[in-house]
C-alpha positions as CSV (number, residue, x, y, z in Angstrom):
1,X,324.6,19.5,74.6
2,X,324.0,23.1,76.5
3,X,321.1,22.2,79.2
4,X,321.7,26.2,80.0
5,X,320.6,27.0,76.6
6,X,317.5,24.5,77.0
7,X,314.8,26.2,79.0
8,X,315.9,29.6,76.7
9,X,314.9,26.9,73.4
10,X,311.9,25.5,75.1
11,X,310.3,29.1,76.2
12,X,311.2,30.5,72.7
13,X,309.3,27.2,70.9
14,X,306.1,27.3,73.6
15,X,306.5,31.3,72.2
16,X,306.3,30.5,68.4
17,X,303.7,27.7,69.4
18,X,301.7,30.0,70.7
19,X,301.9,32.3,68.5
20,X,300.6,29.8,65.8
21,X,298.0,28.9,67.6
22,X,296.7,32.3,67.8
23,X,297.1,33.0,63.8
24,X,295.5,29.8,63.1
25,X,292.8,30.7,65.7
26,X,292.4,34.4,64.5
27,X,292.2,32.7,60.6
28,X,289.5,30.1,61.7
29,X,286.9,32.7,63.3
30,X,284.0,32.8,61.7
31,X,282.6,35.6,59.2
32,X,280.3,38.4,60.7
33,X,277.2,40.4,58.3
34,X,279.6,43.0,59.4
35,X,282.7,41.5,57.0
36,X,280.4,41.7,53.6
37,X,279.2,46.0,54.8
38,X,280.6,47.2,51.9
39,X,278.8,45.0,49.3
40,X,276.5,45.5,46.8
41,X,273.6,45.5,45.8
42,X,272.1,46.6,49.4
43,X,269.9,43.8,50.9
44,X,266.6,45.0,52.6
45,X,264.7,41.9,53.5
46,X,261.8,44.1,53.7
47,X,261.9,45.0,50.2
48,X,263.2,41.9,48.5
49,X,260.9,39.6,50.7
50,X,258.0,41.8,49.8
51,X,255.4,40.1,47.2
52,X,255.6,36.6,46.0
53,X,259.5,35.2,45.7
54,X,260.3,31.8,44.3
55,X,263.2,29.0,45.9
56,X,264.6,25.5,44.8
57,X,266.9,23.8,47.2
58,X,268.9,20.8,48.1
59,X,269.7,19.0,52.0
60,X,272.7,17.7,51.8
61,X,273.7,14.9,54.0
62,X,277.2,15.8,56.5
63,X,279.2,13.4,54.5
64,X,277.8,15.6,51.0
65,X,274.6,12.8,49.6
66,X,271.8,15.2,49.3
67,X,268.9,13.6,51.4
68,X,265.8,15.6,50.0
69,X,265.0,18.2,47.2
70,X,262.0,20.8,47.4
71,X,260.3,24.1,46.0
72,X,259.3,26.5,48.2
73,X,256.6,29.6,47.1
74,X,256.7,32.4,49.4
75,X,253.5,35.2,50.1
76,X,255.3,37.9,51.6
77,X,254.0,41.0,52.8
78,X,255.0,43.9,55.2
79,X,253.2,46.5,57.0
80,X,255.5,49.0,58.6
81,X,258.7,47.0,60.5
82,X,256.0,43.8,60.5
83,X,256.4,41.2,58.0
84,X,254.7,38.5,56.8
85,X,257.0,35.4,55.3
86,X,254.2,32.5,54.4
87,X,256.4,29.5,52.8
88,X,255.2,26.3,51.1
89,X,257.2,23.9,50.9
90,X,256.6,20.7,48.2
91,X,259.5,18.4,48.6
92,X,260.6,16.2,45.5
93,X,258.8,12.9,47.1
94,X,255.4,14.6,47.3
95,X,254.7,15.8,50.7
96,X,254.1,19.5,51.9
97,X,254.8,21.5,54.4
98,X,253.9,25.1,55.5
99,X,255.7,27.9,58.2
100,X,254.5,31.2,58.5
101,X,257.1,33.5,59.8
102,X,256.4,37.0,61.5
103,X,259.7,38.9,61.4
104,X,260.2,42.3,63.2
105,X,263.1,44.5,61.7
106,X,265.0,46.6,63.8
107,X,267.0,49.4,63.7
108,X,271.0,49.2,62.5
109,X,269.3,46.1,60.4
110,X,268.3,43.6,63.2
111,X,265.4,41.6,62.5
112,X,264.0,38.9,65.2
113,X,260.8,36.5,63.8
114,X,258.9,33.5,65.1
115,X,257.6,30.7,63.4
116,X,255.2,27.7,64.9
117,X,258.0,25.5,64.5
118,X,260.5,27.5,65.9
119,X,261.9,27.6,69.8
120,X,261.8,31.4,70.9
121,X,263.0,33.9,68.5
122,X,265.0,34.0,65.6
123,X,267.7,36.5,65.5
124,X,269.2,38.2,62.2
125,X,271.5,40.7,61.2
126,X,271.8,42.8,57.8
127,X,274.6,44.3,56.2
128,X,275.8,45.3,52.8
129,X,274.5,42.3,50.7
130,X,274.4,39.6,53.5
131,X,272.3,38.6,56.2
132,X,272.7,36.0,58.8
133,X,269.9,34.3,60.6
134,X,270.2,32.1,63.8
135,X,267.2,30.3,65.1
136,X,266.4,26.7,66.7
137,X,263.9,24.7,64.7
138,X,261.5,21.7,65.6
139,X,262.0,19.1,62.9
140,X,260.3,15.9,62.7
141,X,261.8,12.8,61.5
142,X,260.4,9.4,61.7
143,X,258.0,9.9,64.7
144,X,260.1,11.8,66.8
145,X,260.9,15.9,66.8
146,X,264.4,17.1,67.5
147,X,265.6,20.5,68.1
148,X,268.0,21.2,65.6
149,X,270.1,24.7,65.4
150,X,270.5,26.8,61.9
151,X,273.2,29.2,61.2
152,X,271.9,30.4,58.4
153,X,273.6,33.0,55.5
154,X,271.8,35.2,52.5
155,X,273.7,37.1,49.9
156,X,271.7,39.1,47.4
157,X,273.3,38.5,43.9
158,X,270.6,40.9,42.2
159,X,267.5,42.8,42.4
160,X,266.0,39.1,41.3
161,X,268.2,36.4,43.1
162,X,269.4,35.7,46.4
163,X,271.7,32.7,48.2
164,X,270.8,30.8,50.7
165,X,273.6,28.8,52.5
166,X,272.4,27.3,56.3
167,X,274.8,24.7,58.3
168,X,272.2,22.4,60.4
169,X,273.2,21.1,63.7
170,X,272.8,19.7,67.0
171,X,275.3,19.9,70.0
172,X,277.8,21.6,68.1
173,X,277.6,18.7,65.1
174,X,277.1,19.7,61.4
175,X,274.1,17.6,60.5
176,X,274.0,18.9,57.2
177,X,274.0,21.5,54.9
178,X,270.4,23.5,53.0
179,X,271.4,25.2,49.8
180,X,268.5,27.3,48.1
181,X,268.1,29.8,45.4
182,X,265.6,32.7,45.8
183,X,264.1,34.0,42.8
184,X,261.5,37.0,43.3
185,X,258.9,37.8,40.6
């Protein structure tokens, strides 16, 4: 065997390792609102969340059981760059639940909102068909409240429906997955 040739091999490997790295880095960042600016139709969450606007979803479980089904009717209104998002929620074993949010849009499609159960402020982001919204929510389970983050993605399919896909987690662990359907009347 060369051992002259050796450190040439080893630098030219940690090279082409590195360089894979990278790629699969680069392939595994995540998607921006900015990646889906040239879809259609337009999403203005002013104008689609404006009037009443139906949803059924699923919580799915990280392992893929879905843990809870619910309904949700939503009062929306907007005065200006203010707007009103008043959800009820009625969840497949009975029980209810209510958040009001007050969203704020921005210019270059920004919108921030608050909610009762919600730590600070929500942060969103518009563009072509998609928006993404980050926030932190409260959510109670058995007793106790955890703070739980959302990372949360709407595409409009039409002028009546809209997607709703939102990873759930804490500390950087998927705790589960909310998958709803918007319908507005």
């Amino acid at each position: 065997m060369n051992t002259t040739l050796l450190p040439r091999r080893h630098l030219l490997l940690s090279a082409v390792a590195g360089a894979a790295a990278l790629a699969g880095l680069s392939g595994c960042a995540s998607p921006q609102p900015t990646d889906y600016a040239q879809e259609r139709p337009l999403l203005e969450l002013d104008q689609y969340f404006n009037g009443r606007v139906r949803a059924h979803g699923i919580f799915q479980k990280r392992g893929g059981a879905v843990a809870r089904r619910f309904t949700v009717v939503m009062d929306c209104h907007w005065q200006g760059n203010e707007g009103v998002l008043d959800e009820a929620f009625t969840y497949s074993d009975g029980s209810t639940d209510r958040r009001i949010w007050r969203l704020t849009k921005h210019a270059d499609g920004r919108y921030t909102g608050r909610a009762d159960d919600v730590v600070g402020e929500a942060q969103g982001q518009t563009a072509g068909n998609a928006f993404r919204w980050n926030y932190t929510l409260r959510l109670p389970v058995d007793g106790s409240t955890y703070e739980v983050q959302l990372d949360d993605w709407m595409f409009l399919i039409d002028a009546q429906v809209l997607l709703n896909r939102a990873t759930m987690s804490k500390w950087g662990v998927q705790l589960g997955e909310l998958t709803l359907s918007f319908t507005k009347e």
